[in-house]
N, C-alpha and C positions, 0 to 999 in steps of 0.2 A: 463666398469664395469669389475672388476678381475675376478668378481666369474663367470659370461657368456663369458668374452672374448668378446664384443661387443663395439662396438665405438660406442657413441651418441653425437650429437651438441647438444653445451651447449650456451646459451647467456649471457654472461658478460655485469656489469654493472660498474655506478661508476665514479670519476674523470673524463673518458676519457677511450671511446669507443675505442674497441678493437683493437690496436695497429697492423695495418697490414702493415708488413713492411719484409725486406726478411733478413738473416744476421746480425739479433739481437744477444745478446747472453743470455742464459739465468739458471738460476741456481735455486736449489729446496731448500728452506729453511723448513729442518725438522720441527723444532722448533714450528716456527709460520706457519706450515703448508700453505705454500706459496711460489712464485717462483717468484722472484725476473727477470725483464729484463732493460738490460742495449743497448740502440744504436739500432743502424743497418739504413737501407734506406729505402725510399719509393720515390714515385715522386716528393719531395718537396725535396729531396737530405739525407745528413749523420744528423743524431743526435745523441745526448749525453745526453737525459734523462734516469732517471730514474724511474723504475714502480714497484709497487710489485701487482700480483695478490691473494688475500685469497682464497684459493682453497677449503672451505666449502661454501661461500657466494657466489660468482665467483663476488668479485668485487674488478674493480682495483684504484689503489691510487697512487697519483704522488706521489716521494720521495726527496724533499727538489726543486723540480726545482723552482719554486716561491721564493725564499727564497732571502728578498730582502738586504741581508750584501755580494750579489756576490761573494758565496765563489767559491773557484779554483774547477775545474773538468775537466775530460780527456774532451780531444778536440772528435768533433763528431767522430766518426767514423762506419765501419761495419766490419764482419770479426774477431772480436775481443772472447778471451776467458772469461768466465765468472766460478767463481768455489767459492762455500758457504769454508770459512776457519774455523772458529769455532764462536760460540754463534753468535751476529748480524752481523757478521765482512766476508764481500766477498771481490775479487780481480778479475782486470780486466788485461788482456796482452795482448797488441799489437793489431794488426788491421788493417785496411786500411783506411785514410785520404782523401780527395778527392787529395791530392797531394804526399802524398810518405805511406810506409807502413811504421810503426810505432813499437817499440818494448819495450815500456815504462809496468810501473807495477803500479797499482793506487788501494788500496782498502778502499771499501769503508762500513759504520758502517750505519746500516739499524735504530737505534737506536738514533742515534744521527744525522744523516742523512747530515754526511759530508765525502768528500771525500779526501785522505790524497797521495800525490803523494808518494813512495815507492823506484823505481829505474827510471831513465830516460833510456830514450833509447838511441842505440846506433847511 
């Protein structure tokens, strides 16, 4: 709470319970008042979904991972930058792989909910 200065647990709903995982990245979309996460680890190893949290309902929504025409997206990783660029459209940079670190640029459109490779890495 701003106006107290007080932390309180909140219990999220939705899709797909609270993603706990370490080394996600994650980015606040003014807009749709909502914060977007991309990746990170947990015990099952790296992933490469995508999630958006509604920060008035606290519920969260997979973003196109089902989507069965296999479209392209960054390989799993953690480690990785996460930054809202303008209107639905975020970018993701580099990271670490379970095999090398990675330096590639991928952003992706929360609206259309595809992701469009950018620059490759080096």
């Amino acid at each position: 709470d701003l106006a107290t200065g007080v932390w309180a647990e909140v219990e999220p709903a939705g899709a797909t319970s609270t993603p706990k995982r370490a080394f996600s990245a994650f980015a606040y979309h003014a807009g749709e008042r909502s914060m977007l996460l991309f990746g990170g680890r947990d015990d099952s190893g790296l992933h490469n979904d995508t999630l958006a949290i509604d920060l008035a309902s606290l519920v969260w929504a997979r973003l196109g991972d089902d989507d069965p025409r296999g479209i392209e997206r960054p390989l799993p990783r953690a480690e990785t930058g996460l930054v809202h660029l303008a209107d639905d459209r975020f970018a993701i940079f580099g990271g670490e792989t379970l095999t090398e670190l990675v330096a590639d640029v991928w952003e992706f459109d929360t609206g259309t909910r595809v992701w469009k490779a950018l620059a490759p890495g080096p």
